[in-house]
Structures are given as structure tokens and as C-alpha cells.
BARO-714465 format. One record per atom (N, C-alpha, C, O): x, y, z; atom name; residue in one letter; residue number from 1. Coordinates in steps of 0.2 Angstrom, whole numbers, plus 2048, in hexadecimal, padded with zeros to 3 digits. Atoms other than C-alpha are relative to their C-alpha. Layout:
<rs>
x_y_z_site_code_pos
X_Y_Z_CA_A_NUM;
...
</rs>
This chain:
<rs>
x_y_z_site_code_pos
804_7FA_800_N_X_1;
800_800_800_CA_X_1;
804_806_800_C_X_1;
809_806_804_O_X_1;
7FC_7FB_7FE_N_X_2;
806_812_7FD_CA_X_2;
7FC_804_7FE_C_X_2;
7F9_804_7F8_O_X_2;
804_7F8_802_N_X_3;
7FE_823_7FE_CA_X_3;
804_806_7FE_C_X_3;
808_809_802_O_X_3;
7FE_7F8_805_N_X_4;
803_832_7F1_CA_X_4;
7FA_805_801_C_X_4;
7F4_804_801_O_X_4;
803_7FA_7FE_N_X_5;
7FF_843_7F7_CA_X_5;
802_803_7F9_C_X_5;
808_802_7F7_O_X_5;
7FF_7F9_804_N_X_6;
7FB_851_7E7_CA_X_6;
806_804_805_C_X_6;
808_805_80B_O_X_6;
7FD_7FB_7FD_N_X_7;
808_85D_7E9_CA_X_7;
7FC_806_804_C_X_7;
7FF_80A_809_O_X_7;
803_7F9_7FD_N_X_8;
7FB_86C_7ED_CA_X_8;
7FC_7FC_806_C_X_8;
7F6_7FE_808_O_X_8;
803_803_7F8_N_X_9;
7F6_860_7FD_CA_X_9;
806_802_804_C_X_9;
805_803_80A_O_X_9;
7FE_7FD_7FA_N_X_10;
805_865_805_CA_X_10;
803_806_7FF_C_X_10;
805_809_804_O_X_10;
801_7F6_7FF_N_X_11;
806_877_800_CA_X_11;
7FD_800_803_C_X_11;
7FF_803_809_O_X_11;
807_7FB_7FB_N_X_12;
7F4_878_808_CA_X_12;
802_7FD_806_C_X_12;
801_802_80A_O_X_12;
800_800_7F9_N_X_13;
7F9_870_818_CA_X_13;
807_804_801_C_X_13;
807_806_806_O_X_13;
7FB_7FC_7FF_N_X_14;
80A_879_817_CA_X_14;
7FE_805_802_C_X_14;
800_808_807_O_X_14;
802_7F8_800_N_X_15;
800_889_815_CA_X_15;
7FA_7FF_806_C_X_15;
7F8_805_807_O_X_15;
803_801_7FC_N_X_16;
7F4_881_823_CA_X_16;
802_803_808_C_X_16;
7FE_806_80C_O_X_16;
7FC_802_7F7_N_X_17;
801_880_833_CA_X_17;
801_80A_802_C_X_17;
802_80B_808_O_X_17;
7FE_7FA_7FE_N_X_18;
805_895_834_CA_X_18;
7F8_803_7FE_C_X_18;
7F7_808_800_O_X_18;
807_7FD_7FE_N_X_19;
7F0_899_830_CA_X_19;
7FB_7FE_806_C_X_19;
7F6_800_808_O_X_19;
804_803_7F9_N_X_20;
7EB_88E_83E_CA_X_20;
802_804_806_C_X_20;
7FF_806_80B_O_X_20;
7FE_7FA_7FA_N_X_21;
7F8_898_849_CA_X_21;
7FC_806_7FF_C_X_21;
7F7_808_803_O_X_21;
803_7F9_802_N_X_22;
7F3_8A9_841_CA_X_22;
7FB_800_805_C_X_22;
7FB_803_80A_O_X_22;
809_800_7FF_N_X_23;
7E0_8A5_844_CA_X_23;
7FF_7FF_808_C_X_23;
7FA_801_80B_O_X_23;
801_802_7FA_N_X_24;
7E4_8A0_855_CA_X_24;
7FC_7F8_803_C_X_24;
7FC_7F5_808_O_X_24;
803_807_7FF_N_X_25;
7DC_890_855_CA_X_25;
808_7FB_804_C_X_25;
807_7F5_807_O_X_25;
7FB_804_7FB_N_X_26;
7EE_888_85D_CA_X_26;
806_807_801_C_X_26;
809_80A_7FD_O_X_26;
7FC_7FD_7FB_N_X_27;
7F9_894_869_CA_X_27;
807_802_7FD_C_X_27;
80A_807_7FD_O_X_27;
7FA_7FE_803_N_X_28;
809_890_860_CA_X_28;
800_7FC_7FA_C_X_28;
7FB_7F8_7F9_O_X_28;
801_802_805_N_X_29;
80F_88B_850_CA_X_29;
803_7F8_7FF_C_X_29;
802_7F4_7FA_O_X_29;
800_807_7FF_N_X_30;
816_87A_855_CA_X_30;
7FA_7FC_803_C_X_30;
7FA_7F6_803_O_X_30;
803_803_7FF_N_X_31;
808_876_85B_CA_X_31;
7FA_7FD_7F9_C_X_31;
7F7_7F8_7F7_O_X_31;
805_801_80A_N_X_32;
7FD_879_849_CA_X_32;
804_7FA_7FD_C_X_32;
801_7F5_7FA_O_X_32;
7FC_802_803_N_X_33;
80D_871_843_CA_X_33;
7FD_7F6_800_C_X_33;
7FC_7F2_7FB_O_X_33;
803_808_800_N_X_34;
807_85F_84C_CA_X_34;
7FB_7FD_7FE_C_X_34;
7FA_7F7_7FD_O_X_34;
809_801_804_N_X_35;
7F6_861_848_CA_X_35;
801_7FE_7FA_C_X_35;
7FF_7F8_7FA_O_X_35;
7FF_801_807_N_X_36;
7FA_860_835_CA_X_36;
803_7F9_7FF_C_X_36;
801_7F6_7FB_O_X_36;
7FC_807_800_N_X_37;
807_851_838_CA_X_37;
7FA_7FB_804_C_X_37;
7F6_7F9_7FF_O_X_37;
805_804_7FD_N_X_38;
7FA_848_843_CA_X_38;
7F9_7FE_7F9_C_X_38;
7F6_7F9_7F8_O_X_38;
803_804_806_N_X_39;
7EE_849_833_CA_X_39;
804_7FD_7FC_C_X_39;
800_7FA_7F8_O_X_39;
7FC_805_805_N_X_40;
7FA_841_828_CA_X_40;
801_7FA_804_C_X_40;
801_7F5_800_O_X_40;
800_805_7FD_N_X_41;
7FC_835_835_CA_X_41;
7FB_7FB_7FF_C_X_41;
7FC_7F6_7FD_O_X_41;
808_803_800_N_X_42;
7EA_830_835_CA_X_42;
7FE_7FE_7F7_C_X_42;
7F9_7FB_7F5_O_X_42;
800_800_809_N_X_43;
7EA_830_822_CA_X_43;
804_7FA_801_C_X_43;
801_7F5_7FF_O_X_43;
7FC_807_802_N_X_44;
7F6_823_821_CA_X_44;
7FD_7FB_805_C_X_44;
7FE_7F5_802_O_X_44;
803_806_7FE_N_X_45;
7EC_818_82D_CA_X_45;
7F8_800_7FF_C_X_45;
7F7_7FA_800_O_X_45;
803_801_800_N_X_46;
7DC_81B_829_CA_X_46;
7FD_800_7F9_C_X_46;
7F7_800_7F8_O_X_46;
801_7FD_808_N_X_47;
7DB_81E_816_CA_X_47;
7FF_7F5_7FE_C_X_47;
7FB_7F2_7FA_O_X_47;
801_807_805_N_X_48;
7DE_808_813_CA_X_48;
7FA_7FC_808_C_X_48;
7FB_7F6_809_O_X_48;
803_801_7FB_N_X_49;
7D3_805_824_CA_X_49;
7F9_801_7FE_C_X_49;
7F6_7FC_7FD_O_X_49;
807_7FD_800_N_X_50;
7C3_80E_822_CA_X_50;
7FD_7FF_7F8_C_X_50;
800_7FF_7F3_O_X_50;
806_802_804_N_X_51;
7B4_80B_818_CA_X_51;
802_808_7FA_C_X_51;
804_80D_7FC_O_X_51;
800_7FB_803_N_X_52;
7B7_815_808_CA_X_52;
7F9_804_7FB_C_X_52;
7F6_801_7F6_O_X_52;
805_7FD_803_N_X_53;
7AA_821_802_CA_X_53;
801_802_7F9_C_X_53;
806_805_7F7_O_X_53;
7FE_7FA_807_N_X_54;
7A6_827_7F0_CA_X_54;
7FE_805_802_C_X_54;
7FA_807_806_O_X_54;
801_7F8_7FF_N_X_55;
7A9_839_7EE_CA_X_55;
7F9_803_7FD_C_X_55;
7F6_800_7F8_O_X_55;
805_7FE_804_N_X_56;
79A_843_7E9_CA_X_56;
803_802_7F9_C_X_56;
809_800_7F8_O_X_56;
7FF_7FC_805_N_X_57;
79A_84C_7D9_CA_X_57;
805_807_7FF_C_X_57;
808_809_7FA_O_X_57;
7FC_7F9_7FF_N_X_58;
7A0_85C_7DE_CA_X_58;
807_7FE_801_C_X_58;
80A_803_7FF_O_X_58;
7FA_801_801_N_X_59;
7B0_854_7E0_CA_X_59;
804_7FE_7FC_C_X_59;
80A_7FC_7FE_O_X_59;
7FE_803_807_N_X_60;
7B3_84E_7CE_CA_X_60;
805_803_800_C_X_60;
80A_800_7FF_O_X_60;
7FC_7FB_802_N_X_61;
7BC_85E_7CB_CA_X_61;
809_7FF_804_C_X_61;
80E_802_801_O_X_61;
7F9_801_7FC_N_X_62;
7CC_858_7D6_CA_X_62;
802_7F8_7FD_C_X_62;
808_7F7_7FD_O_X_62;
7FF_806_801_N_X_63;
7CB_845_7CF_CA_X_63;
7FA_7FC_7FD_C_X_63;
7F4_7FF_7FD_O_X_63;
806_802_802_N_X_64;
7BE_83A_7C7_CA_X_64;
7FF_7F9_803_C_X_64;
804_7F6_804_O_X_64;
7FE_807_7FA_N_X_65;
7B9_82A_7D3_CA_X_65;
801_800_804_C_X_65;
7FE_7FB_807_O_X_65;
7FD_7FE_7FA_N_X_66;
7C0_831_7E0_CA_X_66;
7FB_7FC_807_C_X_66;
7F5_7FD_807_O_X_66;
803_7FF_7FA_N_X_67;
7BB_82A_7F1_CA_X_67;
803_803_807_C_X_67;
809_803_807_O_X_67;
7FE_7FE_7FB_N_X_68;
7BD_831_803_CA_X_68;
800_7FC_805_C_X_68;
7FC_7F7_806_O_X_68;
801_802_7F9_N_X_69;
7C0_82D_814_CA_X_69;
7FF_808_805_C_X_69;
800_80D_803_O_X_69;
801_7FA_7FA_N_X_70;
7BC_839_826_CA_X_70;
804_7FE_805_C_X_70;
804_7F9_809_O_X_70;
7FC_7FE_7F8_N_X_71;
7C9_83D_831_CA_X_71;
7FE_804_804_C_X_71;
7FF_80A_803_O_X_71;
805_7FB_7FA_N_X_72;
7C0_842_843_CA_X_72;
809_803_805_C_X_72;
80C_800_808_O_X_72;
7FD_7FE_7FA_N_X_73;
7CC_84D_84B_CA_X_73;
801_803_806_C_X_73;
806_804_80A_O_X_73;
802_7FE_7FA_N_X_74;
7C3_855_858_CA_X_74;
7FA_801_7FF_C_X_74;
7F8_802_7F9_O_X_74;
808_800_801_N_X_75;
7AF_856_85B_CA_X_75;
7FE_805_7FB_C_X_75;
7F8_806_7F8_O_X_75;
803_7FC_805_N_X_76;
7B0_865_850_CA_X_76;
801_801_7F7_C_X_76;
7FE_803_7F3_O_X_76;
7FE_800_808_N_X_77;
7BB_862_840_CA_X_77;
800_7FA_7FF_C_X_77;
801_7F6_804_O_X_77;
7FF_804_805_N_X_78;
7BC_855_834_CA_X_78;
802_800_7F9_C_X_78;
800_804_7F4_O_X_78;
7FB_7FD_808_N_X_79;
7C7_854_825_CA_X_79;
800_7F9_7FD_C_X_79;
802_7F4_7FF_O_X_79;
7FE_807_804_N_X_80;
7C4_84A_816_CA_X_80;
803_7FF_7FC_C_X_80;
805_805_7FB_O_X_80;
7FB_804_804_N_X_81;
7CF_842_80B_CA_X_81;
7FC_7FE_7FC_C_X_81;
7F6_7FB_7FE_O_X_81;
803_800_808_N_X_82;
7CA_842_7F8_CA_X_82;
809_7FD_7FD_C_X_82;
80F_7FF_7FE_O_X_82;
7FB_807_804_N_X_83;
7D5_832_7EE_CA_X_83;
7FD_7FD_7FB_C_X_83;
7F7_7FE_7F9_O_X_83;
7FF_802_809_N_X_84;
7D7_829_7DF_CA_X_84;
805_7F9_804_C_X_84;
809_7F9_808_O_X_84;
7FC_807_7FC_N_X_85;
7DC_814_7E5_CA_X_85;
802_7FE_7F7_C_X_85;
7FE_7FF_7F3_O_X_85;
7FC_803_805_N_X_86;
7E6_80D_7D6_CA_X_86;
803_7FA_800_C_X_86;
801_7F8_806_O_X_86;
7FD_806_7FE_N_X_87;
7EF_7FC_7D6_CA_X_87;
807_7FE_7FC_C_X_87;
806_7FD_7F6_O_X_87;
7FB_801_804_N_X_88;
800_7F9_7CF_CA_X_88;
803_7FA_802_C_X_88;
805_7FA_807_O_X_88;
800_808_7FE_N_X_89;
803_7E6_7D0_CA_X_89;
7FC_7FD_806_C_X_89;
7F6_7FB_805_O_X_89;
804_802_7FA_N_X_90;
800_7DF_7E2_CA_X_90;
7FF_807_804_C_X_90;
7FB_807_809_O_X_90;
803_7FD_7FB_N_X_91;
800_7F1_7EA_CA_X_91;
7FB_806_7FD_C_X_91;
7F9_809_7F8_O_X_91;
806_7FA_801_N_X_92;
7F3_7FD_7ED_CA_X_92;
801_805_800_C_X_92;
806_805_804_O_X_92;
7FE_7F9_803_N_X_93;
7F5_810_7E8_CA_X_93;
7FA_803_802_C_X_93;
7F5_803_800_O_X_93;
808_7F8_800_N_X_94;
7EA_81F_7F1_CA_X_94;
803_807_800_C_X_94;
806_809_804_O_X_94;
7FE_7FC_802_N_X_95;
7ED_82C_7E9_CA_X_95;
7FA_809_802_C_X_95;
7F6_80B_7FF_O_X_95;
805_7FA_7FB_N_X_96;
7E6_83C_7F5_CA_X_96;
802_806_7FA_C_X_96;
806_808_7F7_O_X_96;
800_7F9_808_N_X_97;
7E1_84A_7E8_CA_X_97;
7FC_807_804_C_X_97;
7FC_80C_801_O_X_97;
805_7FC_7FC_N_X_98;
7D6_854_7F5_CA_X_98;
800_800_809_C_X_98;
7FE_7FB_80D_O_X_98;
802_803_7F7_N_X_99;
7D5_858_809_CA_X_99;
7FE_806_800_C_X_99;
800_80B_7FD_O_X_99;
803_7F9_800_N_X_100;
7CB_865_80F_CA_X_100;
7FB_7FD_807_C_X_100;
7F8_7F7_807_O_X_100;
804_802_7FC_N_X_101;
7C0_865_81F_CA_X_101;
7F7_803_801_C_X_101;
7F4_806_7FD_O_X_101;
805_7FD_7FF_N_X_102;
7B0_867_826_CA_X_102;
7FB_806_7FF_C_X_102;
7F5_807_7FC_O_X_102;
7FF_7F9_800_N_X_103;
7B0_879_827_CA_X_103;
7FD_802_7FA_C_X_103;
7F8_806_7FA_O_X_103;
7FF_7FF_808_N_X_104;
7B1_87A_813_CA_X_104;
7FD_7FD_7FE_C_X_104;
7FA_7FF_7F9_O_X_104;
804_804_803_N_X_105;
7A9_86E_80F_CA_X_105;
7FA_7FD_7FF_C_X_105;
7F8_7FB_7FA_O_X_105;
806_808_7FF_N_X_106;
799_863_816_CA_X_106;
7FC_803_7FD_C_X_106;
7F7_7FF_7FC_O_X_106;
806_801_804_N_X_107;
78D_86C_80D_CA_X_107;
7FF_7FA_7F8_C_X_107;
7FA_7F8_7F5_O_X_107;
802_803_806_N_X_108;
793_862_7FD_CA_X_108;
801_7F7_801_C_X_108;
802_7F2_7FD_O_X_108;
800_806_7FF_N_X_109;
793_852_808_CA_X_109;
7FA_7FC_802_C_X_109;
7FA_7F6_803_O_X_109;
</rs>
């Protein structure tokens, strides 16, 4: 098994860890910092574990096929993971094309 991240998924969480300080949502900037490592974590464990969803429609525009998984990281956010599974011999390929949370999102879920 192996998961490929779009390059513009770690720009946006690049560009994530100094707007979550900004915003004030985390006190310091190593703490934003773990927050963001902590969802790549959960991504690598829950992405060949969890039941995978087809994407809506609205999410063609990033991939075609595509399905999701929900990562709970606190009772109030939820960040989904938008992929592409592929197979190149015996191993499996998820290729993440989309992440973006609750926030942003759940009207088109």
C-alpha cells in the first residue's frame, strides 16, 4: 500500500500551520505545526481501514471516481480526504487529490 499526496495538498497544509496560529485557533506555532502532522498521521492509518465513500459530484472537478474518508479530529472539525485508489501489480495506490474540512465543506456532503 502507498499514499501519494497532490503537490497543492502540501502547499495547503504548509499554508495551513501559520493561519491556524494567525487565527488564533492554537497559541503557538508548533503547536498548529502538530496538528497538521497528526492529520497525515491519521491519513496513513485510516485511508486503507475505513469504509470508503463515493465522492459526490461536486467533487469531480479535483478527480473523477474519487472516493473519501472522515477524519474526526475534535467534536467540532472533520477533514475529508478526496482520492483516486489505483493498483499497480500486487500493491494498492491512494492517490489524495483533495482535503478540506467541515468548515468548507458539508453543505456539498
Amino acid at each position: 500500500m502507498k499514499i501519494i499526496y497532490l503537490k497543492a495538498i502540501r502547499i495547503y497544509f504548509d499554508r495551513l500551520i501559520p493561519k491556524l496560529h494567525d487565527l488564533g485557533y492554537f497559541c503557538f506555532a508548533e503547536t498548529a505545526k502538530k496538528y497538521v502532522s497528526e492529520i497525515f498521521e491519521e491519513i496513513e492509518i485510516q485511508i486503507p481501514i475505513q469504509r470508503h465513500r463515493p465522492a459526490p459530484k461536486h467533487f469531480d472537478k479535483y478527480g473523477k471516481e474519487m472516493k473519501y474518508v472522515v477524519i474526526r479530529k475534535n467534536k467540532n472539525t472533520h477533514w475529508y480526504v478526496f482520492f483516486e485508489i489505483t493498483q499497480k501489480g500486487n500493491e494498492i495506490i491512494y492517490k489524495v487529490r483533495y482535503i478540506s474540512n467541515n468548515h468548507a465543506i458539508a453543505q456539498y456532503l
